[in-house]
PDB file as gemmi writes it, atoms N, CA and C in Angstrom:
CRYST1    1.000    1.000    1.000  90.00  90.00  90.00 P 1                      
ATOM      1  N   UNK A   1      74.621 -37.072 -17.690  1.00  0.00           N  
ATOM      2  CA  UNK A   1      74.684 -36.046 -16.682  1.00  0.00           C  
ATOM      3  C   UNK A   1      73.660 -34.965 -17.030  1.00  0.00           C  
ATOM      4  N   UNK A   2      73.096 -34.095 -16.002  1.00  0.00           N  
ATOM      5  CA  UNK A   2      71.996 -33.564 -16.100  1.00  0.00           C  
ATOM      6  C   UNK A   2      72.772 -31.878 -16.884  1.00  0.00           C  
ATOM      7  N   UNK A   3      72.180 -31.314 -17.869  1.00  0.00           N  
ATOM      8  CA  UNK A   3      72.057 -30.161 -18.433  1.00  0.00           C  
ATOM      9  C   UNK A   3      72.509 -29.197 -17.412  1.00  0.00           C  
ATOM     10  N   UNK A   4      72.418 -28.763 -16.339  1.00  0.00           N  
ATOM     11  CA  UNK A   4      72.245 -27.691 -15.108  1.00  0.00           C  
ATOM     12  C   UNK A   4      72.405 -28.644 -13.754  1.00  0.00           C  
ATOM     13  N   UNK A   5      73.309 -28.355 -12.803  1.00  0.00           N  
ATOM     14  CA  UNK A   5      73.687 -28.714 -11.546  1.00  0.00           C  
ATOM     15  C   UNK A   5      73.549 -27.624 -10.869  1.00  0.00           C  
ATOM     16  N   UNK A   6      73.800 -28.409  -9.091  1.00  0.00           N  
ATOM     17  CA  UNK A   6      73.903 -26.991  -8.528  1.00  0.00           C  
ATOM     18  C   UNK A   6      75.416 -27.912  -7.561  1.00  0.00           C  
ATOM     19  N   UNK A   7      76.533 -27.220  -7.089  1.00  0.00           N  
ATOM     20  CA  UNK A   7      77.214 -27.879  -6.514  1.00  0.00           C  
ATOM     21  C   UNK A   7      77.498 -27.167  -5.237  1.00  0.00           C  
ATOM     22  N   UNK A   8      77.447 -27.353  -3.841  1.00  0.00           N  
ATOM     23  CA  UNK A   8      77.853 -26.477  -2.580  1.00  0.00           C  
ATOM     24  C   UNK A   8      79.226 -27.617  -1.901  1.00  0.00           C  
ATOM     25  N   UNK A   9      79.948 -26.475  -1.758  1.00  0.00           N  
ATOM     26  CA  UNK A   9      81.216 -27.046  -0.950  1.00  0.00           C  
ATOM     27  C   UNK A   9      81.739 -26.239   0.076  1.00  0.00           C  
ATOM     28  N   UNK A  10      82.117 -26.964   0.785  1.00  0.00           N  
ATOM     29  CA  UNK A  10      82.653 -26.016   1.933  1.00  0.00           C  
ATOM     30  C   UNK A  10      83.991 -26.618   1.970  1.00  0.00           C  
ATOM     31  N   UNK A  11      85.310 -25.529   1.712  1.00  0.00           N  
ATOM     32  CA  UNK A  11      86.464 -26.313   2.530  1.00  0.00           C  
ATOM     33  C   UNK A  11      87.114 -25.258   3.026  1.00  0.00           C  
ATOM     34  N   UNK A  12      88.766 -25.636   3.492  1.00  0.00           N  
ATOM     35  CA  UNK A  12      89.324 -25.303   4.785  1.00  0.00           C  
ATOM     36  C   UNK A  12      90.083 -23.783   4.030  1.00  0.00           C  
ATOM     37  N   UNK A  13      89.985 -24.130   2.613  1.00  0.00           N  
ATOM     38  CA  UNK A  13      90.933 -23.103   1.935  1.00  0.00           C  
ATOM     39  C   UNK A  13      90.672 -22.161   1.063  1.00  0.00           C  
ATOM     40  N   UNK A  14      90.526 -20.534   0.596  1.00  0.00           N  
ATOM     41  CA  UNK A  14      89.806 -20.299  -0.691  1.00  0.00           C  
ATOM     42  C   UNK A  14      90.962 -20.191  -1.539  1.00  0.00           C  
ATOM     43  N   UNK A  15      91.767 -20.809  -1.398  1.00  0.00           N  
ATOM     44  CA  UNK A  15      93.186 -21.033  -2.733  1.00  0.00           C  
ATOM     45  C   UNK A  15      92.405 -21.152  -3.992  1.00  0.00           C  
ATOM     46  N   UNK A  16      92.844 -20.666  -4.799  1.00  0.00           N  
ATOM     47  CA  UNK A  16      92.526 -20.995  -6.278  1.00  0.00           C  
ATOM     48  C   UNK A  16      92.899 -22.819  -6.659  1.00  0.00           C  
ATOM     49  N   UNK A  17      93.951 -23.410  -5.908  1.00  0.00           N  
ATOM     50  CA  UNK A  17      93.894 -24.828  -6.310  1.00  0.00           C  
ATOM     51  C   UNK A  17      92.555 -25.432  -6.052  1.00  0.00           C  
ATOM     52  N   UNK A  18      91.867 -24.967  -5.127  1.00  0.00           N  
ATOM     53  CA  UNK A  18      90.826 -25.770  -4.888  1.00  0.00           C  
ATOM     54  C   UNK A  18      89.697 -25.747  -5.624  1.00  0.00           C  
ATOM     55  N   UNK A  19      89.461 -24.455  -6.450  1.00  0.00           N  
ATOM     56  CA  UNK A  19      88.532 -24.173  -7.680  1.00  0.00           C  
ATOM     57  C   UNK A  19      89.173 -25.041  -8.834  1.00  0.00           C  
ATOM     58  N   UNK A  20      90.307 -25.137  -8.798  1.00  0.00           N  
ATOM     59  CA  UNK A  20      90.844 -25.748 -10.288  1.00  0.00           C  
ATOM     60  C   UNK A  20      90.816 -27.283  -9.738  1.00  0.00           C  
ATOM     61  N   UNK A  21      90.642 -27.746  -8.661  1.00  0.00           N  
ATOM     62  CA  UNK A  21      90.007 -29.431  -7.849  1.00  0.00           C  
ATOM     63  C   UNK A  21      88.515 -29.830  -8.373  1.00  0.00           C  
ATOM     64  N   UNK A  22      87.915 -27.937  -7.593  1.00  0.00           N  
ATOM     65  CA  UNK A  22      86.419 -28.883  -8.234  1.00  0.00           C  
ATOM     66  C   UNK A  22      85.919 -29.079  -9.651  1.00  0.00           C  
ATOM     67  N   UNK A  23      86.497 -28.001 -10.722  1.00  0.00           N  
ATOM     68  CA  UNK A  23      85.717 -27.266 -11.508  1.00  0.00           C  
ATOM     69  C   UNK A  23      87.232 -28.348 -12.552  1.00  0.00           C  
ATOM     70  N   UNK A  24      88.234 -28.032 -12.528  1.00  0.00           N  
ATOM     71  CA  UNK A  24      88.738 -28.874 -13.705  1.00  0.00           C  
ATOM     72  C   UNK A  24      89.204 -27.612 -14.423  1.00  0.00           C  
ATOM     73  N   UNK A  25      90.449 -27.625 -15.119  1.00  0.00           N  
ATOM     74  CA  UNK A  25      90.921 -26.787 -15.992  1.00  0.00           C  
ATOM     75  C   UNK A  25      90.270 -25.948 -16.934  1.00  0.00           C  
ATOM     76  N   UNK A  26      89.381 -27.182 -17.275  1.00  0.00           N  
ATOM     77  CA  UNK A  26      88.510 -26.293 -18.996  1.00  0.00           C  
ATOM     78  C   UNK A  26      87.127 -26.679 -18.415  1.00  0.00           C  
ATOM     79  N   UNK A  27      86.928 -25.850 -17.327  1.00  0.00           N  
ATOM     80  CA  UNK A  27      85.053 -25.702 -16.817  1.00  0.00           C  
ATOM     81  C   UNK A  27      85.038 -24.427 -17.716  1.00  0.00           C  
ATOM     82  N   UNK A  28      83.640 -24.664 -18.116  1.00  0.00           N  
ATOM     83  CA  UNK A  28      83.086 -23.183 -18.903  1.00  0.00           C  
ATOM     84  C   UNK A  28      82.089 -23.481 -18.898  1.00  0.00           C  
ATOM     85  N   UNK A  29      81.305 -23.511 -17.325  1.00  0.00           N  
ATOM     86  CA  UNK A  29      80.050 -23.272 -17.598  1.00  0.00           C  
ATOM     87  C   UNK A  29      80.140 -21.787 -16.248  1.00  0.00           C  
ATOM     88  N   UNK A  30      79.028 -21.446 -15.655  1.00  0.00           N  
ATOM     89  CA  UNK A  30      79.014 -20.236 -14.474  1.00  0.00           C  
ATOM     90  C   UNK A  30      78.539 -20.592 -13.640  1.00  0.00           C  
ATOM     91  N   UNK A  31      79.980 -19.812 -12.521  1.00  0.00           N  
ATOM     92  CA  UNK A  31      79.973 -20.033 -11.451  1.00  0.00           C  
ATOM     93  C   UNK A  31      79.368 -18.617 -10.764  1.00  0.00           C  
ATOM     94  N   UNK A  32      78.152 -18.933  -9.714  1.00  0.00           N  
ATOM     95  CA  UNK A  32      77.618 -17.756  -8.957  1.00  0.00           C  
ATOM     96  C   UNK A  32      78.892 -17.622  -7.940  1.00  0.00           C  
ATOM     97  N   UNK A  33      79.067 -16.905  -7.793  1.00  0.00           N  
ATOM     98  CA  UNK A  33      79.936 -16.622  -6.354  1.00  0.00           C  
ATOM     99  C   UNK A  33      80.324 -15.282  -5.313  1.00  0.00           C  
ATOM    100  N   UNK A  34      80.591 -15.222  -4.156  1.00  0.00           N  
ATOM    101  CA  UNK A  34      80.719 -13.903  -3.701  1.00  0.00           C  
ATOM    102  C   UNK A  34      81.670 -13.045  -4.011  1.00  0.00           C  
ATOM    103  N   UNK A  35      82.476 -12.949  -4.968  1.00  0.00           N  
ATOM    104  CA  UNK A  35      83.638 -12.207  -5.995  1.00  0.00           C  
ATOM    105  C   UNK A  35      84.870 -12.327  -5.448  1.00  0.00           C  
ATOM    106  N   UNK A  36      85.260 -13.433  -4.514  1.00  0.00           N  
ATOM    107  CA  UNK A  36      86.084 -13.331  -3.941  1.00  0.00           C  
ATOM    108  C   UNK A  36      87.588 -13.639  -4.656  1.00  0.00           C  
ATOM    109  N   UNK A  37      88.607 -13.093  -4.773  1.00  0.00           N  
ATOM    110  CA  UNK A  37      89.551 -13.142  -5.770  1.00  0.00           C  
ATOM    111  C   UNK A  37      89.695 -14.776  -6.398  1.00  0.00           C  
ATOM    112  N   UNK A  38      89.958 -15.558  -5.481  1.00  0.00           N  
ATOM    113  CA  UNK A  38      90.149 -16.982  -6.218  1.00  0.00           C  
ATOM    114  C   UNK A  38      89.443 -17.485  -7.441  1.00  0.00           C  
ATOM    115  N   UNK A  39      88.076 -16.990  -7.926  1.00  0.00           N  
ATOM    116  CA  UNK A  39      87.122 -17.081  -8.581  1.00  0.00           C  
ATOM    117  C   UNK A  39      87.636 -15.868 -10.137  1.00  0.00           C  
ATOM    118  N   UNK A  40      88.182 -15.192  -9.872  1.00  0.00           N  
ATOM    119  CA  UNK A  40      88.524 -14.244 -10.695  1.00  0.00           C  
ATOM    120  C   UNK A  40      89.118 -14.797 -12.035  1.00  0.00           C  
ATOM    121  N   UNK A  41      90.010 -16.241 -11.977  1.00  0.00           N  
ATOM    122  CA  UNK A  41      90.504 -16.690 -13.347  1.00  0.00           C  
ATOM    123  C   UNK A  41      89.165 -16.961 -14.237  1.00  0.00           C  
ATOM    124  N   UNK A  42      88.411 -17.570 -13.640  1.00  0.00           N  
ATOM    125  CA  UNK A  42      87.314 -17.855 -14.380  1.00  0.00           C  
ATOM    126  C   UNK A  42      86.739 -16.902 -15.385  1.00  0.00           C  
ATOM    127  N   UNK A  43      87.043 -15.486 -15.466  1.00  0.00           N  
ATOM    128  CA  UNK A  43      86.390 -14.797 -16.135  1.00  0.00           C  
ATOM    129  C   UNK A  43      85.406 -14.041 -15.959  1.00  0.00           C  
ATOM    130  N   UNK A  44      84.447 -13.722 -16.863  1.00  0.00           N  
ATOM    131  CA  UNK A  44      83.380 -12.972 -16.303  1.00  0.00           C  
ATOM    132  C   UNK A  44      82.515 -13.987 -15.619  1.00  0.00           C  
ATOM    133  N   UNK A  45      81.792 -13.380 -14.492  1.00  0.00           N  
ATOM    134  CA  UNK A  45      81.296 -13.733 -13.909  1.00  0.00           C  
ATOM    135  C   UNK A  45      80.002 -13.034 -13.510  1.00  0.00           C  
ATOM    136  N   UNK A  46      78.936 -13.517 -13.209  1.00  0.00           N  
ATOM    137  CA  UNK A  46      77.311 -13.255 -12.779  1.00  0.00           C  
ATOM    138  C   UNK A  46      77.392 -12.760 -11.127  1.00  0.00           C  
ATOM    139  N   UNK A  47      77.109 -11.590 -11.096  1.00  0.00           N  
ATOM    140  CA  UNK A  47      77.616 -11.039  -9.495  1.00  0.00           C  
ATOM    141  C   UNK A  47      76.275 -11.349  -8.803  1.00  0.00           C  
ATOM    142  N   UNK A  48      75.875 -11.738  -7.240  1.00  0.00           N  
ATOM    143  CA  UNK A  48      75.354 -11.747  -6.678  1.00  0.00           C  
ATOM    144  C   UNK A  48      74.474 -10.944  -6.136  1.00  0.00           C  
ATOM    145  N   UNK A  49      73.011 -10.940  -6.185  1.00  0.00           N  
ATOM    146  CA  UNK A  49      72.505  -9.592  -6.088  1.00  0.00           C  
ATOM    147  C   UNK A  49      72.553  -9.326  -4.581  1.00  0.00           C  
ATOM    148  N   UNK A  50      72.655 -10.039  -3.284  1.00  0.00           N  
ATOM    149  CA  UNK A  50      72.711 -10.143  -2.269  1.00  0.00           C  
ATOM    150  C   UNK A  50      73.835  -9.303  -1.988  1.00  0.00           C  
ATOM    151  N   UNK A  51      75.057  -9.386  -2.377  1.00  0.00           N  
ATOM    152  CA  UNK A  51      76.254  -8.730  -2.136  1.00  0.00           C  
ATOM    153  C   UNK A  51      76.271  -7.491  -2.851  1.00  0.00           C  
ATOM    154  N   UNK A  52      75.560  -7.337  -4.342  1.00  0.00           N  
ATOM    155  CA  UNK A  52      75.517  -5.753  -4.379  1.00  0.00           C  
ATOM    156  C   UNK A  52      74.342  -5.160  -4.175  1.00  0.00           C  
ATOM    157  N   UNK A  53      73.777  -5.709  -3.230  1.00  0.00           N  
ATOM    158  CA  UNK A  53      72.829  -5.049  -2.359  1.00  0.00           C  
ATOM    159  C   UNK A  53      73.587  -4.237  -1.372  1.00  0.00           C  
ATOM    160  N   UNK A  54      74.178  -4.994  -0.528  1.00  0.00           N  
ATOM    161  CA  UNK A  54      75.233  -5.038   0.237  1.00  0.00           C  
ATOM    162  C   UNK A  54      76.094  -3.614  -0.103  1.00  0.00           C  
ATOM    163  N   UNK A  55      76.377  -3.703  -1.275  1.00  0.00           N  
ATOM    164  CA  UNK A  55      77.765  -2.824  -1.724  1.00  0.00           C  
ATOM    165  C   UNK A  55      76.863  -1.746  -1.783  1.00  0.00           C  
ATOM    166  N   UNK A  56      75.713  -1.660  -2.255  1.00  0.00           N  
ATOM    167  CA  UNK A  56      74.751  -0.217  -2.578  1.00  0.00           C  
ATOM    168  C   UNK A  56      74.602   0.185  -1.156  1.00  0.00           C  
ATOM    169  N   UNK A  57      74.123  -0.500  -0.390  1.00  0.00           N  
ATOM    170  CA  UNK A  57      73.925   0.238   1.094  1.00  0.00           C  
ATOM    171  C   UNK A  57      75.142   0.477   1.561  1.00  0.00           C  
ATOM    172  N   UNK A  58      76.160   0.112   1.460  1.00  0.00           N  
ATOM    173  CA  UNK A  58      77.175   0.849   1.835  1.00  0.00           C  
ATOM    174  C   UNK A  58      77.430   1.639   1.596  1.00  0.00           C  
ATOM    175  N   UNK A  59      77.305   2.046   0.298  1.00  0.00           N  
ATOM    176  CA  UNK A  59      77.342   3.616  -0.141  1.00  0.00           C  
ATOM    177  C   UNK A  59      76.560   4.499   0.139  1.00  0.00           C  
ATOM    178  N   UNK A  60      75.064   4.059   0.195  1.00  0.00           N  
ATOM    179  CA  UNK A  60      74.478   4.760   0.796  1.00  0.00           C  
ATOM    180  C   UNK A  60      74.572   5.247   2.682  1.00  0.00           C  
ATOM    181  N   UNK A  61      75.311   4.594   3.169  1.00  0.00           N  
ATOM    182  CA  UNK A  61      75.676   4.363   4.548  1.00  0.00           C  
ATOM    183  C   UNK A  61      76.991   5.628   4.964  1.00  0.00           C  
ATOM    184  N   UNK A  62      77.512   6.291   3.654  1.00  0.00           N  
ATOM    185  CA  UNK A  62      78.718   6.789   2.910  1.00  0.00           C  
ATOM    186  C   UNK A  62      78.264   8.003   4.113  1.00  0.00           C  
ATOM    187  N   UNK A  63      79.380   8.951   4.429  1.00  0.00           N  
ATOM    188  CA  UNK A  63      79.233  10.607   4.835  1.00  0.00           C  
ATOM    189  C   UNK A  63      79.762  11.254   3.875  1.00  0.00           C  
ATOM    190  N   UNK A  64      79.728  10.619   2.884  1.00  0.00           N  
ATOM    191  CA  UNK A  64      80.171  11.524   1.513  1.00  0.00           C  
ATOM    192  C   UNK A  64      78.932  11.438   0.557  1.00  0.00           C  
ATOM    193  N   UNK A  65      78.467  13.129   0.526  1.00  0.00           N  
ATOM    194  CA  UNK A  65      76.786  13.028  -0.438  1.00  0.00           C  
ATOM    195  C   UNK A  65      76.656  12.475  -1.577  1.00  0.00           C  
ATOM    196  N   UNK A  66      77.960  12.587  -2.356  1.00  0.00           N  
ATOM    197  CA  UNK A  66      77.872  12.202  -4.023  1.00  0.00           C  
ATOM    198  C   UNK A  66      78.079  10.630  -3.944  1.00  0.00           C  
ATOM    199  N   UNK A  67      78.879   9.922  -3.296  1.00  0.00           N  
ATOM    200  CA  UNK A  67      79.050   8.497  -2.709  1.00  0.00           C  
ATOM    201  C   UNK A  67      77.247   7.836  -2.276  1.00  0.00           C  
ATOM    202  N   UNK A  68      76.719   8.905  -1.339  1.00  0.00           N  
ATOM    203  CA  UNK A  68      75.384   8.378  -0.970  1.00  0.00           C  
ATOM    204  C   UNK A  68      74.334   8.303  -1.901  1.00  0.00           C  
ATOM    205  N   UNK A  69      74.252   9.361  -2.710  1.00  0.00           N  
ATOM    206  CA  UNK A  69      73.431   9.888  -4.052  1.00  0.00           C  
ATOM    207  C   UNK A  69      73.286   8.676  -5.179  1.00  0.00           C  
ATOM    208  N   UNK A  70      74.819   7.989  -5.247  1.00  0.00           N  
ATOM    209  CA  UNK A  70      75.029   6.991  -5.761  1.00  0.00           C  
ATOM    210  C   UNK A  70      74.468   5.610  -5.277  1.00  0.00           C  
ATOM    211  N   UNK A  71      74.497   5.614  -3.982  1.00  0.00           N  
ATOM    212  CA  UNK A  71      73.782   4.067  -3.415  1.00  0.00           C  
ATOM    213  C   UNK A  71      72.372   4.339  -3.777  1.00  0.00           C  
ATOM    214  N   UNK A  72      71.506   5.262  -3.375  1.00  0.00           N  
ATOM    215  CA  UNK A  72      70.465   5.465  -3.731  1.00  0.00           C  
ATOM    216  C   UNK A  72      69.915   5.471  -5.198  1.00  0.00           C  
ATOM    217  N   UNK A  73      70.821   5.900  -6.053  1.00  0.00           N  
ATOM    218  CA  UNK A  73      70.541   5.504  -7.494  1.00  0.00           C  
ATOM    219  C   UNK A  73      70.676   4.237  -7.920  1.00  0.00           C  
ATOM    220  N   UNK A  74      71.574   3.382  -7.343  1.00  0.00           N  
ATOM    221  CA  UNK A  74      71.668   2.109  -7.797  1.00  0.00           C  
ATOM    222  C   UNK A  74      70.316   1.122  -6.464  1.00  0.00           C  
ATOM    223  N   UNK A  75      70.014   1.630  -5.716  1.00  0.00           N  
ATOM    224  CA  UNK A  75      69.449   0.629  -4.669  1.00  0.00           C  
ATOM    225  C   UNK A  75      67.771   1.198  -4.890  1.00  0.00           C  
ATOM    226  N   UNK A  76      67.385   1.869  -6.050  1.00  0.00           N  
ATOM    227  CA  UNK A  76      65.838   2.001  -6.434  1.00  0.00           C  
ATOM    228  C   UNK A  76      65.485   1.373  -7.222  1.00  0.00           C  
ATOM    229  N   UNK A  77      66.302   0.657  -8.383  1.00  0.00           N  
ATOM    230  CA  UNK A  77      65.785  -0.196  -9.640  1.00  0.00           C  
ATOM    231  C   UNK A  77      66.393  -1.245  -8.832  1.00  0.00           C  
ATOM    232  N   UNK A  78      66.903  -1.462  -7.850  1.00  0.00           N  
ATOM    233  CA  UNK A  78      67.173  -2.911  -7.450  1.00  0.00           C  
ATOM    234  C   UNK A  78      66.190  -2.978  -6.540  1.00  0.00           C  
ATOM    235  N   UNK A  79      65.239  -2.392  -5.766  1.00  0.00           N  
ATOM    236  CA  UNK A  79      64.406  -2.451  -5.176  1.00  0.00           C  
ATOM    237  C   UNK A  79      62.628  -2.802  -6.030  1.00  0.00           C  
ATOM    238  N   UNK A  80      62.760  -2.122  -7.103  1.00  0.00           N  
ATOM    239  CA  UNK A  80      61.916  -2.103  -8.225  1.00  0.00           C  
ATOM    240  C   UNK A  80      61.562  -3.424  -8.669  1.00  0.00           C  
ATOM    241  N   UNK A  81      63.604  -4.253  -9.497  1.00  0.00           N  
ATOM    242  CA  UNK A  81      63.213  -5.243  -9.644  1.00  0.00           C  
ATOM    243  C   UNK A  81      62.667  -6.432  -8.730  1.00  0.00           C  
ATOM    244  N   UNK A  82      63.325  -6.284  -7.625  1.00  0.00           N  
ATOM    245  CA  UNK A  82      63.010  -7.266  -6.475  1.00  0.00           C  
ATOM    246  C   UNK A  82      61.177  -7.541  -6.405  1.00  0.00           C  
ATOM    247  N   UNK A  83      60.468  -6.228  -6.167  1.00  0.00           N  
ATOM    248  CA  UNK A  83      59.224  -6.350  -6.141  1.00  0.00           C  
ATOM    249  C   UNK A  83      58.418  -6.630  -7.426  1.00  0.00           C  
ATOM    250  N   UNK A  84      58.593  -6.273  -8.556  1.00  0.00           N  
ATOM    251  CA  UNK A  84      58.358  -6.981  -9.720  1.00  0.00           C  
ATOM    252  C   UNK A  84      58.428  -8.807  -9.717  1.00  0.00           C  
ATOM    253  N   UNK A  85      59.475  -9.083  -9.044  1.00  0.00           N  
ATOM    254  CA  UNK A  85      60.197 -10.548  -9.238  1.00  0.00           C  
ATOM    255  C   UNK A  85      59.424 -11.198  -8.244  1.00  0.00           C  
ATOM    256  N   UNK A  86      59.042 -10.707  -7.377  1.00  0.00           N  
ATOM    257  CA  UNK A  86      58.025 -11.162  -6.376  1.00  0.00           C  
ATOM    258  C   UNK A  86      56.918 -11.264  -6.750  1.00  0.00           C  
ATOM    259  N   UNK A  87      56.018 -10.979  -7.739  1.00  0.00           N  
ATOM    260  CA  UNK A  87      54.599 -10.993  -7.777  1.00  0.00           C  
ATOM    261  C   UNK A  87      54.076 -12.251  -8.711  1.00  0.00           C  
TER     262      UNK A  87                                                      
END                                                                             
């Protein structure tokens, strides 16, 4: 079996049985995912930069200044790295 997979599934349920279907009791390798609770036994996990993109503009989206101050501090080095990662 190959070192690194990538696996996509789609099903009807996000139950935690169905993570412990694909992945097997004692998986320990990482799972990317959108943080959605079912995923949570697994442990730490590698967050999606798409979704805390997401979460930064929301704050910045905030009518509360110190809330907005905050999206903007987190959504300039994520903007930084993005264009770095691009070249």
């Amino acid at each position: 079996m190959a070192s690194t997979f990538t696996l996509f599934t789609m099903r009807g349920s996000r139950a935690a049985t169905v993570l412990n279907e694909l992945l097997g009791e004692t998986f320990s390798g990482v799972v990317m995912c959108d943080r959605a609770k079912m995923y949570w036994q697994l442990g730490r996990l590698p967050w999606c930069w798409a979704h805390l993109k997401r979460d930064f503009q929301a704050l910045i989206d905030s009518s509360d200044h110190q809330v907005k101050r905050l999206g903007h501090d987190l959504m300039r080095p994520t903007k930084r790295l993005f264009r770095e990662w691009a070249r």
